[in-house]
N, C-alpha and C positions, 0 to 999 in steps of 0.2 A: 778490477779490470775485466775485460769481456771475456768471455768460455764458449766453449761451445755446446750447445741445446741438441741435439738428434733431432729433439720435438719439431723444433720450429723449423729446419732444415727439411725436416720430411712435410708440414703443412706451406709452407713454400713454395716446395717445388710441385706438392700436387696444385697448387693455385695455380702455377703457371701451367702445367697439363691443363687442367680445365681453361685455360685463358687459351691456350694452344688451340681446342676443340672449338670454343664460341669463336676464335678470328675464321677457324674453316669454317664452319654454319653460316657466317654472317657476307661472309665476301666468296664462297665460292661461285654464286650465282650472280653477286653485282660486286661491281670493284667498288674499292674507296676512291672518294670524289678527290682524285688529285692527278696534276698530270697531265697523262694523254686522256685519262678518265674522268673530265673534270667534266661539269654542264659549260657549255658556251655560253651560256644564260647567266655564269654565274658572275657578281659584281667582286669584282678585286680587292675586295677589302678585306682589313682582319686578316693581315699580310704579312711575312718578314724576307728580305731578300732568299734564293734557295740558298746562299752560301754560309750564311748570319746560322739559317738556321739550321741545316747542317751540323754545321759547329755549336752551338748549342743545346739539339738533341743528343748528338753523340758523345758529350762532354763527362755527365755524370758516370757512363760506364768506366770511362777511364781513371775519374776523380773518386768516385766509390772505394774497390778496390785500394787504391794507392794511401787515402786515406786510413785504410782499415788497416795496411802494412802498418803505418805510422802508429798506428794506436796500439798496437799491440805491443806488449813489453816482459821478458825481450821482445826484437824482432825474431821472426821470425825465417832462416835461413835453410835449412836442414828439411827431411833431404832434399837434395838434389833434382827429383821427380817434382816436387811437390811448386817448388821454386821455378820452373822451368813453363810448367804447367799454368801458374797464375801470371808470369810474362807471356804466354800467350796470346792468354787473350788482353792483358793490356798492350799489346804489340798492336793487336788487332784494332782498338779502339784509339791507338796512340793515329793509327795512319787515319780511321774514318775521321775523327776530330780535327786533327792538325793539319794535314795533307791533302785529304779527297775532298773537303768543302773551297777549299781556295782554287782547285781546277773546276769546281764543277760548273752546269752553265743551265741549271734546273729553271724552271719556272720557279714563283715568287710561291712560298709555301704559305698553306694557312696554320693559323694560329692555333686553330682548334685542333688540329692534326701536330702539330709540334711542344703540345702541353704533355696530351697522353703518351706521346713520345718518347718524353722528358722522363713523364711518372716511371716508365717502362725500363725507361736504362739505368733509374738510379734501384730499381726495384729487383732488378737482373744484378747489377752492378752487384748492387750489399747479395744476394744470395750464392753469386758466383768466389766473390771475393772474402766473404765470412765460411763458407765450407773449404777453400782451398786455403786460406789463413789461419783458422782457428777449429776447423773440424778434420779434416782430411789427413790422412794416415795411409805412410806409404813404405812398401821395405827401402832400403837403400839400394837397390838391383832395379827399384820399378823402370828408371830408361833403357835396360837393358830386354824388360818383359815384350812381348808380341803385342798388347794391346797398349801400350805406350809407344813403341815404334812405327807399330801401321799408322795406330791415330795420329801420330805426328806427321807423318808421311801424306795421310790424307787431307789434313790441315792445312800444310803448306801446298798441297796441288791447290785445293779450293782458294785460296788463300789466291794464289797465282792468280789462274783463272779469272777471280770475281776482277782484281786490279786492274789486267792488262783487257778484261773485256768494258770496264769505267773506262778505260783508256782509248779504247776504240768508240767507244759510245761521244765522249765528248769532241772526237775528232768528228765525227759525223756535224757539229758545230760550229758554225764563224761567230767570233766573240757580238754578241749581240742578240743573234737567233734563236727562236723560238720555236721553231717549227720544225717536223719529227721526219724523219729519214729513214729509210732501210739501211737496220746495222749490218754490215760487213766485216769478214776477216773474225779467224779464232774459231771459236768455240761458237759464233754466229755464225756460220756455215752450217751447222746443222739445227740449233735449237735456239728460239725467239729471248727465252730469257737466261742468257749464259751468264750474262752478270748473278743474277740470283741459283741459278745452280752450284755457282762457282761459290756461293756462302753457304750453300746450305750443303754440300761436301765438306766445306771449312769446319760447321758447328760438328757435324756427327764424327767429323774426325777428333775436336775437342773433348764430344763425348766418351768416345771408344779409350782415347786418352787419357784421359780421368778416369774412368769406369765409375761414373756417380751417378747420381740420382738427379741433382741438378743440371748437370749437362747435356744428361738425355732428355731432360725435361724443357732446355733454351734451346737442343737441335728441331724437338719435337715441335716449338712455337716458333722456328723459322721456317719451317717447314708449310704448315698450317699457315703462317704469314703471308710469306711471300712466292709460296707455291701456286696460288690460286694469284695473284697478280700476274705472273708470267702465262699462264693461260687466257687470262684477260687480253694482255699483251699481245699474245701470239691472234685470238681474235680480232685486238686488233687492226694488226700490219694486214691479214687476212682479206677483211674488209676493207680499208683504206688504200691499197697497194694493188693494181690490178695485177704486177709482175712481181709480187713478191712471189720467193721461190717456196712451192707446192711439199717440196722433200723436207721441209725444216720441220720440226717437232716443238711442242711447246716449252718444254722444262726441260727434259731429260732425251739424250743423244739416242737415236733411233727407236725409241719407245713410246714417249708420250710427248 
């Protein structure tokens, strides 16, 4: 049956810090061609509906994981921390999989963009859900510790936030629509990308939660991800918006 490596857990999760560092280098200067940031020039092909593919990017993080419970034998239960912690984030992947692709009203995704996706989640997937199943070691007290509690605490605000600001973003839409709006209301009142703030609060809360090595290492490449898109963003409603409002910040609430 499977065990747990240290080894492989720590060249993992530094691959994904390095993969954290090359997504900043590579996109903080030009966004990925998708989106609002797509070329007008570009031909539509090498397509999947955005709902399809949604639901299929975000699949394996959930299926990863759930699998790996299954395989292990016993299961594993105990503690309480430990359990609690790996329903997080399959909580987390249960709604982006099942729920937020069936609202959503994206443009038609490309393919090329929804492979390395794919590779990403199930690569996150097995490194989150093999340390929290077969490595990770917790007292019985750890829900009672400060870094279990805040992290959960922050978890669930981001958690909130990213939801209810998806929530707002697709009302900005009549079933059909393509074309991009000034988001209102929330956490859009002061900053251009509060759906992406509102996950990358989610991850470090995950992190602070766990207190691992892997955690900090998936907050760190959401971070790095989709931090430099919401800047992008904020450039640009900027540009396109004569009346977009002046006060808004890019990422983070009266700061940047």
């Amino acid at each position: 049956s499977m065990q747990c490596y240290p080894a492989l857990v720590l060249a993992l999760s530094s691959l994904l810090g390095a993969l954290a560092l090359l997504q900043l280098s590579l996109y903080l200067r030009v966004p990925s061609r998708y989106g609002k940031h797509e070329e007008r020039l570009c031909r539509p092909r090498g397509r999947l509906p955005a709902r399809c593919a949604w639901f299929l990017q975000e699949l394996p993080s959930f299926l990863v994981p759930a699998l790996l419970l299954a395989l292990r034998s016993p299961p594993r239960l105990e503690p309480l921390g430990c359990r609690l912690l790996c329903c997080l984030f399959c909580w987390h992947y249960f709604y982006r999989t099942f729920i937020y692709p069936f609202f959503t009203r994206g443009r038609p995704f490309p393919l090329q963009l929804l492979f390395f996706g794919m590779l990403f989640c199930i690569y996150n997937g097995f490194l989150q859900g093999y340390y929290l199943i077969y490595c990770a070691e917790y007292p019985n007290d750890w829900c009672t510790d400060i870094r279990f509690t805040s992290g959960l605490l922050l978890f669930l605000l981001g958690m909130g936030i990213n939801i209810h600001s998806d929530l707002l973003l697709r009302q900005l839409r009549k079933p059909g629509e393509v074309t991009y709006k000034i988001p209102q209301g929330g956490l859009f009142t002061y900053v251009s990308g509060a759906n992406y703030f509102g996950e990358i609060v989610e991850w470090f809360g995950f992190a602070i939660a766990t207190w691992s090595l892997p955690a900090f290492a998936f907050a760190l490449f959401t971070l790095c991800c989709i931090g430099p898109r919401a800047y992008h963003h904020h450039r640009y409603y900027l540009k396109t918006f004569t009346d977009y409002p002046k006060s808004r910040k890019a990422l983070i609430p009266f700061v940047f």
